[in-house]
C-alpha positions as CSV (number, residue, x, y, z in Angstrom):
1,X,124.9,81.6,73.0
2,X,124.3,83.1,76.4
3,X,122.5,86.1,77.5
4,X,125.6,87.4,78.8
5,X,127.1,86.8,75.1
6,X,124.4,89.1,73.5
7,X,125.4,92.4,72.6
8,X,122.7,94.6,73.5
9,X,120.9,97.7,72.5
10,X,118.0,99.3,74.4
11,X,115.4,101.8,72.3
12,X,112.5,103.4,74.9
13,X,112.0,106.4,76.0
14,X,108.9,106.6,78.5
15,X,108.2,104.5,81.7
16,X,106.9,102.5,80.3
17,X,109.9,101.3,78.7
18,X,111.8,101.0,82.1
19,X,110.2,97.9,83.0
20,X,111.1,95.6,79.9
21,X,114.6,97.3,80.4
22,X,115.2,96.3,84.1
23,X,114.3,93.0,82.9
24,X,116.9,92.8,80.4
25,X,119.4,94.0,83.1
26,X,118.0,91.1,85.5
27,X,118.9,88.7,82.3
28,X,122.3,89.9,82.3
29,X,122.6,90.9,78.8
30,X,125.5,93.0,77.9
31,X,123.6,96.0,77.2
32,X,126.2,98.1,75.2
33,X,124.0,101.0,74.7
34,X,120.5,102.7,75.6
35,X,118.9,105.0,73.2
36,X,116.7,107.3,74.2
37,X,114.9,110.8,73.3
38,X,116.7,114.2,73.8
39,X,115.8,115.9,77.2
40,X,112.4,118.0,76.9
41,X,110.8,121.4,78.7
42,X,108.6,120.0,80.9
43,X,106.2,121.6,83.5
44,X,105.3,125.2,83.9
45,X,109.1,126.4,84.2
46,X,109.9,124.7,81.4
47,X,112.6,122.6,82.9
48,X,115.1,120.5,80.7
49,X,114.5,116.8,82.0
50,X,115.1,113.5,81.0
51,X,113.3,110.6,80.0
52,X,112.7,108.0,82.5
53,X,114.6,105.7,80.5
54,X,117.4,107.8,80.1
55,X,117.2,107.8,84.3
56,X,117.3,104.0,85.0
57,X,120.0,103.6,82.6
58,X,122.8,106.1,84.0
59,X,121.3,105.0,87.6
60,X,123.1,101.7,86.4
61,X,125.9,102.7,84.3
62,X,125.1,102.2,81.0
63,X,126.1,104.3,78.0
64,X,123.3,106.3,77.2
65,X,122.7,107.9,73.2
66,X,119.8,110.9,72.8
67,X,119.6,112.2,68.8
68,X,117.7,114.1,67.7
69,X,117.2,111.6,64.2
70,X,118.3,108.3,64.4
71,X,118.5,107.6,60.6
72,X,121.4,110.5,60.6
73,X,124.5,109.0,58.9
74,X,126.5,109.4,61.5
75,X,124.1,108.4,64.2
76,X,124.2,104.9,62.1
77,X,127.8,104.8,62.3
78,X,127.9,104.7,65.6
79,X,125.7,102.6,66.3
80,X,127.1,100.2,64.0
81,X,130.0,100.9,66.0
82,X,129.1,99.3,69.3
83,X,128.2,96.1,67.0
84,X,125.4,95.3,68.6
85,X,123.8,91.2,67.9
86,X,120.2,92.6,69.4
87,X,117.7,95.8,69.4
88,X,115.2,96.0,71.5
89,X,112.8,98.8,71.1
90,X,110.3,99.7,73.5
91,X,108.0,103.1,73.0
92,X,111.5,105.0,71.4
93,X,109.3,107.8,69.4
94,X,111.7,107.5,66.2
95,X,111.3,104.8,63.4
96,X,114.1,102.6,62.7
97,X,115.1,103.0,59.0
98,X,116.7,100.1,57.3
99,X,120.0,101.2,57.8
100,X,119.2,100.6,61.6
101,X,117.0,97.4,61.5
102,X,119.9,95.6,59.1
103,X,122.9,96.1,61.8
104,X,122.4,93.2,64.7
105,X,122.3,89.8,63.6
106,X,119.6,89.3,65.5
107,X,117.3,91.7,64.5
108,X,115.5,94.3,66.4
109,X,112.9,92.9,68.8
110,X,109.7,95.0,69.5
111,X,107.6,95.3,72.2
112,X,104.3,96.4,71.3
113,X,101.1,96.9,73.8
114,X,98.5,95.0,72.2
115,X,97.9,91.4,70.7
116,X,98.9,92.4,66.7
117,X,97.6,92.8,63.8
118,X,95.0,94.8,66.4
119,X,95.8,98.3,67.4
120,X,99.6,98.8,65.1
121,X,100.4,102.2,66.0
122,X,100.7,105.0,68.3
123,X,98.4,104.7,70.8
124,X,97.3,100.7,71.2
125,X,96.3,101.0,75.2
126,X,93.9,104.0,74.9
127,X,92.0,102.9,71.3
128,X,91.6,99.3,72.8
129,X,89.5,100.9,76.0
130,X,87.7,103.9,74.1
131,X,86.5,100.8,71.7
132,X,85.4,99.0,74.6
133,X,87.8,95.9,74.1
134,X,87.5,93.6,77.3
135,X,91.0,91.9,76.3
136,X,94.6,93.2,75.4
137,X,98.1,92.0,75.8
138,X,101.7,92.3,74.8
139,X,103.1,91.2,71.3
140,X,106.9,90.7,71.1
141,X,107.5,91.9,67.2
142,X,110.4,91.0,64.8
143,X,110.8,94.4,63.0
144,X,110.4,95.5,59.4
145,X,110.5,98.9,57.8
146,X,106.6,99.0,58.1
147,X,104.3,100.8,61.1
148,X,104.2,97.5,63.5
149,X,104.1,95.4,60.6
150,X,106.8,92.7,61.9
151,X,106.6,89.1,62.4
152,X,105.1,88.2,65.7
153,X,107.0,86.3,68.5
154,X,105.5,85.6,71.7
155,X,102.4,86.9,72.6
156,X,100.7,87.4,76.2
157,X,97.2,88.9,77.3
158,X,95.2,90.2,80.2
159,X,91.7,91.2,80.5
160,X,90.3,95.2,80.7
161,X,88.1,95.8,83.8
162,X,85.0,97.6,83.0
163,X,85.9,100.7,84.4
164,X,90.1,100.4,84.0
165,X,91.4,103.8,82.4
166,X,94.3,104.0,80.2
167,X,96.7,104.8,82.9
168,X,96.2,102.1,85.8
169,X,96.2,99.6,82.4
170,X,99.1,101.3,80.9
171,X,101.0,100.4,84.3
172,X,99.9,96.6,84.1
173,X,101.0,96.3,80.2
174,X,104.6,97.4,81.5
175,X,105.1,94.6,83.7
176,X,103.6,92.3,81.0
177,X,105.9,93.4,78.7
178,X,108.4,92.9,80.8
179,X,107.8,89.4,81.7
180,X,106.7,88.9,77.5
181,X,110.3,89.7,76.5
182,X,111.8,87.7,78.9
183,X,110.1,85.2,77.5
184,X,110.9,85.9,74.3
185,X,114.6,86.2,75.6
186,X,114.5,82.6,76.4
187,X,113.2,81.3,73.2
188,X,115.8,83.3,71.7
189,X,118.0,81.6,73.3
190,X,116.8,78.2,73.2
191,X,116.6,78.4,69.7
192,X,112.9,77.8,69.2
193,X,111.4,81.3,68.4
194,X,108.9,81.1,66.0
195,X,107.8,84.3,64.1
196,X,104.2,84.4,62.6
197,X,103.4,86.6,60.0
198,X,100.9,88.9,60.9
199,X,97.4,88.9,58.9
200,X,97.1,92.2,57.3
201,X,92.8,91.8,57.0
202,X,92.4,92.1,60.7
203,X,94.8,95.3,61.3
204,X,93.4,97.7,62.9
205,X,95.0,101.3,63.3
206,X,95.8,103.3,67.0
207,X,97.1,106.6,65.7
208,X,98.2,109.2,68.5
209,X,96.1,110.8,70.8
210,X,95.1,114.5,70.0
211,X,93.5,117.1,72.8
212,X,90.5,117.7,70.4
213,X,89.8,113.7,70.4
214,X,88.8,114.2,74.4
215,X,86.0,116.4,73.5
216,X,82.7,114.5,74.6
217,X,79.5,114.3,72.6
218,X,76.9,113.6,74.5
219,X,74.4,112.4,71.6
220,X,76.1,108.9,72.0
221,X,75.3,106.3,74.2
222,X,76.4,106.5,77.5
223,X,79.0,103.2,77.7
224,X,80.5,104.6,74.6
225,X,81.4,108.1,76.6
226,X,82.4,105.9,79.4
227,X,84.6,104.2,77.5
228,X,86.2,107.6,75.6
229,X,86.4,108.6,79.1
230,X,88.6,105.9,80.8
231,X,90.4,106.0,77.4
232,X,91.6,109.0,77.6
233,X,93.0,108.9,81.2
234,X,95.1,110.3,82.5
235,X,95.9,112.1,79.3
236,X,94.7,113.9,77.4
237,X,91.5,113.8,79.5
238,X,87.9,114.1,78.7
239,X,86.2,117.5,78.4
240,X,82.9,118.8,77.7
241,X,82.1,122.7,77.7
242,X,80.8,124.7,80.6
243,X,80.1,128.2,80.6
244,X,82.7,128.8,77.8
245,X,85.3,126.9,79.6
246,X,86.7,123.7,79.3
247,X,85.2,121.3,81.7
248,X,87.4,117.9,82.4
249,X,85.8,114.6,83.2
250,X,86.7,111.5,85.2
251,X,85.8,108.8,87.0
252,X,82.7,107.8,85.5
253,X,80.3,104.9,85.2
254,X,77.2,104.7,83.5
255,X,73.7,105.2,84.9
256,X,70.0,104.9,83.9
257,X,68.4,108.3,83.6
258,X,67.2,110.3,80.1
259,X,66.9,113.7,78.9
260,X,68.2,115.7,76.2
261,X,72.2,114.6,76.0
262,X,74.5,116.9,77.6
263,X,71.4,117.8,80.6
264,X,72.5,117.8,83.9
265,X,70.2,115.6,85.6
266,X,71.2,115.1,89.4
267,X,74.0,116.8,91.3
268,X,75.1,115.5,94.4
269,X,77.7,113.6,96.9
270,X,78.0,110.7,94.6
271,X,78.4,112.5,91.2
272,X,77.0,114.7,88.3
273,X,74.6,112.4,86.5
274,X,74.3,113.9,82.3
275,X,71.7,112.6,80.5
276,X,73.4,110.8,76.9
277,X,72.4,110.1,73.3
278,X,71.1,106.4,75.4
279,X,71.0,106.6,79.2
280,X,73.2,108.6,81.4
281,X,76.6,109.2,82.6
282,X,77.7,109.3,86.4
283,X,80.7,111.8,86.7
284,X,82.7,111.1,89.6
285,X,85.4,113.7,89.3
286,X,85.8,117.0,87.5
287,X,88.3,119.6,86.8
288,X,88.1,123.2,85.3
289,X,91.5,125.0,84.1
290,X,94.1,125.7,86.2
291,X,92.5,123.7,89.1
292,X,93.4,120.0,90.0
293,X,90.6,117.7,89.5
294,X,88.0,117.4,92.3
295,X,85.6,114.6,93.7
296,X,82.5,115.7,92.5
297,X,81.4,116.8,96.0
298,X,84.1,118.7,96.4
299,X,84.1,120.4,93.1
300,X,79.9,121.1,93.3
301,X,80.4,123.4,96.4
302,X,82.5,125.3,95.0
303,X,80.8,125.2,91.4
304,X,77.1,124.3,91.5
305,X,75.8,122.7,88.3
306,X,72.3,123.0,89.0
307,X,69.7,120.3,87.3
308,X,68.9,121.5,83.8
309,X,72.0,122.5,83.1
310,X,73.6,122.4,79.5
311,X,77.1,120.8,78.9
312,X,78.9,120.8,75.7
């Protein structure tokens, strides 16, 4: 079989996603169908907008499907309908049921952002920096009806850089994925894929992000904030308290220094320096409410934060 012989179907819904779909394009699959989620409010007026999935794939012509539940009867139906031999999912937001993993012969092809069984779940990039992991990858997946549970395929890795937040990694992971399910493509096609079950004593579980898990407590050691920190970035951000407000963090790196955790220690061009539960955090940018985030020079002349004072 050839690539241009493989009915496809595409399941992402974020950026992400777009990557490992332009690839598939770039293949020259015969992509029969992109799924994606429904258009959502976004911004302060609350505009309708679509995914950026949804985006790349009428900007080349492609059929595109938004419901609202994909294990709806007659959401199955038609997808059964366009009799599809592959699915590949990337970041869709819905779980396949059975119904949906059992149509293409081929079965539905996953592409996960970490090296499996580490990090299954919702949120793989930001739990392998907040644990301070210095390695990660991409893991093409076989799917089953469980949470990332799949046989793996073809796996790929890159190191974390000390001080990488979630976003510039996120951005590197989607060009890795691209190039891991073209490689997975090609086994495919040469007939030599190889799943490996996955070993279900080293899971480990990334479940979405909540605002409340960016609130900072300064009674742990500083590389563990850092780490939170560049986790956490760009969303849904770091925060400590400040004068009953919420007070965002970024762009840290940790420091030698001591004092009671959350004590504002120095204030100056090159940061806020906070004292931790073990040595001290550099805080390189800051943002309170409705303001964009500052350099920490910027933001101190406008907000002092005088030596002594208590965060959190």
């Amino acid at each position: 079989m050839k690539a241009k012989q493989i009915r496809t179907v595409f399941m992402g819904t974020p950026a992400f996603a777009c990557d490992t779909l332009s690839g598939l394009l770039a293949a020259g699959l015969d992509l029969v169908g992109v799924y994606t989620q429904p258009d959502r409010p976004k911004g302060r007026g609350q505009k309708l907008t679509p995914p950026p999935v949804k985006e790349l794939a009428l900007q080349h012509g492609l059929p595109v499907f938004q419901p609202t539940k994909l294990r709806q009867p007659e959401v199955v139906a038609q997808l059964q309908a366009l009799n599809p031999d592959l699915i590949v999912v990337v970041a869709y937001g819905q779980i396949l049921p059975k119904s949906v993993l059992d149509i293409p012969q081929l079965g539905c092809i996953n592409v996960h952002a970490s090296l499996l069984p580490k990090y299954r779940g919702a949120a793989p990039i930001n739990k392998a920096i907040i644990d301070g992991e210095t390695e990660t990858g991409i893991t093409t997946m076989l799917m089953d009806v469980g949470l990332d549970t799949g046989a793996m395929l073809v796996k790929k890795s890159l190191s974390i850089g000390p001080d990488e937040t979630a976003g510039e990694l996120h951005d590197r992971l989607a060009l890795l994925g691209r190039e891991t399910m073209q490689e997975t493509l090609r086994q495919l096609l040469a007939g030599v894929l190889q799943p490996q079950v996955q070993d279900d004593a080293l899971m480990t579980y990334a479940p979405m992000l909540k605002k409340e898990d960016g609130l900072i407590d300064w009674t742990c050691p500083a590389k563990e904030i850092h780490n939170r920190v560049r986790g956490l970035d760009p969303w849904p951000g770091a925060y400590t308290i400040f004068a009953g407000e919420v007070l965002k963090i970024a762009a840290t790196r940790c420091a030698s220094g001591s004092g009671e955790p959350g004590t504002v220690l120095a204030a100056g061009s090159e940061g806020v320096l906070v004292a931790c539960g073990g040595g001290a955090l550099l805080i390189g940018a800051l943002q309170l409410p409705g303001k964009k985030r500052m350099p920490a020079a910027d933001f101190l002349r406008g907000q002092p934060l005088p030596v002594g004072t208590r965060l959190g």
